[in-house]
C-alpha positions in Angstrom: 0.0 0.0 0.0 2.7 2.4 0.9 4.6 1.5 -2.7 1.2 2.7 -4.7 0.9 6.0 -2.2 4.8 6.8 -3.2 3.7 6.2 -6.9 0.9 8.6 -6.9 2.9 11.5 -5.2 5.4 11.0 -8.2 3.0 11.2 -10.7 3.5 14.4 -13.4 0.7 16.7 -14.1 -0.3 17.2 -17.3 -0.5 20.4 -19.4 -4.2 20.5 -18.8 -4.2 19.6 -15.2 -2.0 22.4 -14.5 -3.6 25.1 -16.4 -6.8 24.3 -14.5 -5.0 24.1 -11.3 -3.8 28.1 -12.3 -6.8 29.0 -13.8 -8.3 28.1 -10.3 -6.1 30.5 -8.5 -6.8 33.3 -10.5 -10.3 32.8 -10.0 -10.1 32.5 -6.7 -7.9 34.9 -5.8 -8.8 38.1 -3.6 -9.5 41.0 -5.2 -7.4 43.5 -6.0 -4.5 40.0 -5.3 -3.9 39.1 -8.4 -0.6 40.5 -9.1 0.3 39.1 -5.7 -1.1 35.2 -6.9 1.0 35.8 -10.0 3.9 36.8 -8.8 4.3 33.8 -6.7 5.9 36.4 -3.3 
């Protein structure tokens, strides 16, 4: 059980996985934040 936990953490996101992952950020981000999400600081 441990082997297949190990194996999901390792797993690569796709292209489309992470845009969505960003796309929900932005969205979600406070307002007037966005420059702040962005940035990454």
């Amino acid at each position: 059980m441990a082997d297949e936990e190990d194996e999901l953490l390792e797993t690569e996101l796709s292209y489309d996985q992470k845009k969505e992952i960003a796309k929900w950020f932005f969205l979600n981000a406070p307002a007037g934040e966005i420059n702040y999400v962005a940035k990454g600081t």
